[in-house]
N, CA, C and O of each residue as an XYZ file, in Angstrom:
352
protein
N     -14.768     -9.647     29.246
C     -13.843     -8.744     28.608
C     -13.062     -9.463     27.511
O     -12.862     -8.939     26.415
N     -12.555    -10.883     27.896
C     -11.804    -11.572     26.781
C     -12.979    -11.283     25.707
O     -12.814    -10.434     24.831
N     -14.112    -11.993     25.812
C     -14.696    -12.294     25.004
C     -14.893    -11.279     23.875
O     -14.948    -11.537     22.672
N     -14.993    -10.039     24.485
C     -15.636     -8.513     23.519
C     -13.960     -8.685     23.028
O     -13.778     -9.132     21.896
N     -13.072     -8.427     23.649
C     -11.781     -8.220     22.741
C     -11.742     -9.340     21.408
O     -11.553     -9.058     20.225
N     -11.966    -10.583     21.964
C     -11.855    -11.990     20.217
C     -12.932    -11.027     19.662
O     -12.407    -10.213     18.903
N     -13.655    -10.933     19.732
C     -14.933    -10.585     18.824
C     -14.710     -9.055     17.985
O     -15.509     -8.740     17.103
N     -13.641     -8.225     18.325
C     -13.177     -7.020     18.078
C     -12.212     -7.766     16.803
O     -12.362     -7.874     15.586
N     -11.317     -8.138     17.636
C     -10.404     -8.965     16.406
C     -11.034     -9.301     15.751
O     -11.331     -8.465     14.898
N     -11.602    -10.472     15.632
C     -12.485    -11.174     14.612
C     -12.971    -10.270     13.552
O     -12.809    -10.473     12.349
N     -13.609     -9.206     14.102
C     -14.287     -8.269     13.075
C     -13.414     -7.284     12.765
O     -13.859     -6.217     12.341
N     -12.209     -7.454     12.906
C     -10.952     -6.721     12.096
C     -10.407     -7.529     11.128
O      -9.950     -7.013     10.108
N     -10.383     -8.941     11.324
C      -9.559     -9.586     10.323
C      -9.961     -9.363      9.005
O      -9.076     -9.573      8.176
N     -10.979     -9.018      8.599
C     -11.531     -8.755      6.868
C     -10.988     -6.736      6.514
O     -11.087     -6.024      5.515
N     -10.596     -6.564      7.528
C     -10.236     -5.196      7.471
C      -8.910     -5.284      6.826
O      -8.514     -4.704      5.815
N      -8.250     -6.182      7.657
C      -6.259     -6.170      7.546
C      -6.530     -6.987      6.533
O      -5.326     -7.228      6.448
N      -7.125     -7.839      5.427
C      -6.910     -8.160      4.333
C      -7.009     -6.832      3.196
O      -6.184     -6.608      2.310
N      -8.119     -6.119      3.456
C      -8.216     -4.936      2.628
C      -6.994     -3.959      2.796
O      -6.452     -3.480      1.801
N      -6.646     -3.724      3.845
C      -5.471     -2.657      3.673
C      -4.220     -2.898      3.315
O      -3.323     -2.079      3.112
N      -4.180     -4.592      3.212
C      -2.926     -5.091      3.105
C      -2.970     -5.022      1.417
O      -1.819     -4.890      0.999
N      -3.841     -5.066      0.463
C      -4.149     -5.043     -0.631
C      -4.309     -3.595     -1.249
O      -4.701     -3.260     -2.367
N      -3.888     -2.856     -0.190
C      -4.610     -1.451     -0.737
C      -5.903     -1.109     -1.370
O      -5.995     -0.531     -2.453
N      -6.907     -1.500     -0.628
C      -8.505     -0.741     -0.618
C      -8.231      0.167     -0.914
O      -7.849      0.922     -0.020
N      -8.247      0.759     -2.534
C      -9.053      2.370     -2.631
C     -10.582      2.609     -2.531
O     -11.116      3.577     -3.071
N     -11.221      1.732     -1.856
C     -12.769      2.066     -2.173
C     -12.505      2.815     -1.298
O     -12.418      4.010     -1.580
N     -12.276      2.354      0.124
C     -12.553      3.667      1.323
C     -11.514      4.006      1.985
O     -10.797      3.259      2.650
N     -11.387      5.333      1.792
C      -9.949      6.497      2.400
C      -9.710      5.866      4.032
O     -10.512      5.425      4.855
N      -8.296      6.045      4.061
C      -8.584      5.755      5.603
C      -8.735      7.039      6.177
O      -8.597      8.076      5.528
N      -8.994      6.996      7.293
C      -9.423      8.063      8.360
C      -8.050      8.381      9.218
O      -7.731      7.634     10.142
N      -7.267      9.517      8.868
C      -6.301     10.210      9.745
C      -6.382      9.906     11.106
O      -7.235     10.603     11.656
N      -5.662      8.916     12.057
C      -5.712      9.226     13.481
C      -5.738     10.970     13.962
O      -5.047     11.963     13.736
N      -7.254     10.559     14.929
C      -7.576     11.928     15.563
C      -8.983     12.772     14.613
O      -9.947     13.434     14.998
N      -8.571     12.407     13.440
C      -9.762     12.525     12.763
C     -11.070     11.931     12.288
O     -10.886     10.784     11.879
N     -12.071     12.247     12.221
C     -13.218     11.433     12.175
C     -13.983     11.696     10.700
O     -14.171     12.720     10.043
N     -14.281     10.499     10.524
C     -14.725     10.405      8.658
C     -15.886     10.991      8.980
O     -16.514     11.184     10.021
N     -16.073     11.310      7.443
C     -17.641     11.758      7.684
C     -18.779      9.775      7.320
O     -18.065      8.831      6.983
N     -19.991      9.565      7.425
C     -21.045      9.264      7.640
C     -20.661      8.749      6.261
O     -20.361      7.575      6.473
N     -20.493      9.016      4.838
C     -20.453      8.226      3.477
C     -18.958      7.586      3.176
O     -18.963      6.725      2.296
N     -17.632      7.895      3.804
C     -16.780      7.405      3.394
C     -16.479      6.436      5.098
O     -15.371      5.923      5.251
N     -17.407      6.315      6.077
C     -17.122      5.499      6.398
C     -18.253      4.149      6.288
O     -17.988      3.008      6.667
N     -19.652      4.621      5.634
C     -20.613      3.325      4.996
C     -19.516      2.824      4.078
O     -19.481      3.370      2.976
N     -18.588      1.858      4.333
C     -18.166      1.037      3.131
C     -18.727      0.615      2.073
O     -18.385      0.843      0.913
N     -20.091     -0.358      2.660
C     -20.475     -1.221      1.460
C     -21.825     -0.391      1.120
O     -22.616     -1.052      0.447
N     -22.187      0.715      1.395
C     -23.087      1.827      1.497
C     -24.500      1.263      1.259
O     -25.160      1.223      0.221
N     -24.787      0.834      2.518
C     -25.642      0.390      3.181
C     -27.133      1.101      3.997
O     -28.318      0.822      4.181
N     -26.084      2.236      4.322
C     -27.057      3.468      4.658
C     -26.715      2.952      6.158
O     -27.651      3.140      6.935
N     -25.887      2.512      6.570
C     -25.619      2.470      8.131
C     -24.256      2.021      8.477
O     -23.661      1.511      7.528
N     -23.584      2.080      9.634
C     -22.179      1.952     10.016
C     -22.204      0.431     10.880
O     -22.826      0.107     11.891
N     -21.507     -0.122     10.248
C     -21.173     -1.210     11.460
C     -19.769     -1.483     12.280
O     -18.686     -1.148     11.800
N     -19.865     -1.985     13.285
C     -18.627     -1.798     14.090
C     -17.307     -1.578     13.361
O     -16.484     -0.664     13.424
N     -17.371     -2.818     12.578
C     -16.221     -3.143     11.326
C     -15.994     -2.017     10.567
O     -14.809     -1.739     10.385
N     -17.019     -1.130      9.962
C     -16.620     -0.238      9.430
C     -16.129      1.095     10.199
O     -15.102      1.681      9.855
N     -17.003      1.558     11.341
C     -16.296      2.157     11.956
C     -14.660      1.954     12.351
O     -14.032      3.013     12.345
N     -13.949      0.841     12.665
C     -13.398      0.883     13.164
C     -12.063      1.751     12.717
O     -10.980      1.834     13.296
N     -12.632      2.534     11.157
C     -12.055      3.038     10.534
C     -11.563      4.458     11.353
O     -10.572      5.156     11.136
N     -12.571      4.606     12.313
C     -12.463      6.093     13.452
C     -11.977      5.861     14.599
O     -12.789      5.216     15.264
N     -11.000      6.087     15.173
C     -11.022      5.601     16.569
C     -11.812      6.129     17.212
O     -12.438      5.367     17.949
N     -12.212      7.722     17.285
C     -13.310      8.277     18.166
C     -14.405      7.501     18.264
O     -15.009      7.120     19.267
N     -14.691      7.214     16.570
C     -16.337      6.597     16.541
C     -16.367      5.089     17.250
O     -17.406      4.632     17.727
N     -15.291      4.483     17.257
C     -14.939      3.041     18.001
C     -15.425      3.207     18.999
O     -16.502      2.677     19.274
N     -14.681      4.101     19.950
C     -14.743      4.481     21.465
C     -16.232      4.750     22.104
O     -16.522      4.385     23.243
N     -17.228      5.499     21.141
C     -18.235      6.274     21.214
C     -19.733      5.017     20.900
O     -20.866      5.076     21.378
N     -19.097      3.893     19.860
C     -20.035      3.154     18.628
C     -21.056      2.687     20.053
O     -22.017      2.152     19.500
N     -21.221      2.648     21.025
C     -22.347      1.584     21.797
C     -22.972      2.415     22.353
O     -24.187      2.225     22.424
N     -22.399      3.642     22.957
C     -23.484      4.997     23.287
C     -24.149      5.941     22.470
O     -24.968      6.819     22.743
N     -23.471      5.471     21.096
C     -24.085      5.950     19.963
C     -25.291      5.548     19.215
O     -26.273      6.177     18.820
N     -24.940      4.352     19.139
C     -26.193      3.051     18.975
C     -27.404      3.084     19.915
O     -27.582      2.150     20.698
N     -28.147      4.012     19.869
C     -29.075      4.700     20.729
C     -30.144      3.213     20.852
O     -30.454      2.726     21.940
N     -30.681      2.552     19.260
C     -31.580      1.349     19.179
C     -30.885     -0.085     19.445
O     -31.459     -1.174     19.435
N     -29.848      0.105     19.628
C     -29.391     -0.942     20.237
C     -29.147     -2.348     18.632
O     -29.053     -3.559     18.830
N     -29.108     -1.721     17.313
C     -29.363     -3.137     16.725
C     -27.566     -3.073     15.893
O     -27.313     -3.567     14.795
N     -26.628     -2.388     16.733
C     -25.475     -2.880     16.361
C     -25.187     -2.161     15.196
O     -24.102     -2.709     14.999
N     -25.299     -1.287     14.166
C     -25.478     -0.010     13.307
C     -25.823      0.997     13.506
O     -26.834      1.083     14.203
N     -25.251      2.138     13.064
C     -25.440      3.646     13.755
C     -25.903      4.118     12.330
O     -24.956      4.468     11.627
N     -26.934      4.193     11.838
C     -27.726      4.751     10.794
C     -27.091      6.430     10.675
O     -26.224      6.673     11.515
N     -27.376      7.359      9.906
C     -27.173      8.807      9.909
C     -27.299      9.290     10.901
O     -26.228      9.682     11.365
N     -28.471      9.536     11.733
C     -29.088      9.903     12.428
C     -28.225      9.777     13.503
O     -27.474     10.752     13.454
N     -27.976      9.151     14.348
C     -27.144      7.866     15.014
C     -25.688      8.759     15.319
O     -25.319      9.441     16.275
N     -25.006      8.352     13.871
C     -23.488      9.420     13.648
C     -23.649     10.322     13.885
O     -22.854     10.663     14.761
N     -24.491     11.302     13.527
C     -24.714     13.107     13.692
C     -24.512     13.395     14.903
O     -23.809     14.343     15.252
N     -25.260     12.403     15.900
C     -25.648     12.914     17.478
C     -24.477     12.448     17.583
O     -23.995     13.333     18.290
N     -23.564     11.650     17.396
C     -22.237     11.034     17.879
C     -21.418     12.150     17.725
O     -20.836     12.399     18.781
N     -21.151     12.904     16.840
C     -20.453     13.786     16.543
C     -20.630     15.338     17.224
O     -19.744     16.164     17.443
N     -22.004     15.429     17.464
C     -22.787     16.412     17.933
C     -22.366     16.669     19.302
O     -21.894     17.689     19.805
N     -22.649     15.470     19.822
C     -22.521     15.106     21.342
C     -21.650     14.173     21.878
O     -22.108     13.164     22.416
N     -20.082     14.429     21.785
C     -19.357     13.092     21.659
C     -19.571     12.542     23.399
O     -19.816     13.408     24.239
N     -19.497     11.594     23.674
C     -19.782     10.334     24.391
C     -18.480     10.544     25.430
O     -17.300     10.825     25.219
N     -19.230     10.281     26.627
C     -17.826     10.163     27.478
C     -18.070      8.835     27.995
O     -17.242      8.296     28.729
């Protein structure tokens, strides 16, 4: 459990430099609300990674039952069913 929490941090710290600078590339996401699939691909990649999600809290909560292939990115496909079918 420690371990997944450092590794959460870790992959926040490049986040809290961007917001501390005011990132206009990507909107933040309203607590409670969930971005859509292009404003949360940051570096538009064509897939979500933890880091970028973490822009959702839902999609946070949801990102490992969502990740159906297991390779740590939730492609389109991926998000839709997340949203479709949210995750308990």
């Amino acid at each position: 459990m420690n371990k997944l929490l450092a590794a959460a941090v870790v992959a926040l710290i490049p986040l809290a430099g961007s917001a501390a600078e005011g990132d206009k590339t990507r909107p933040a996401t309203p607590a409670g609300q969930s971005g859509t699939f292009e404003t949360l691909d940051a570096n538009k990649d064509g897939r979500i990674s933890m880091p970028e999600a973490s822009a959702d809290p839902k999609l946070v909560e949801s990102f490992s039952a969502a990740d159906k292939n297991g390779d740590g990115y939730l492609d389109n496909a991926e998000f839709d069913n997340s949203i479709a079918k949210p995750q308990k």
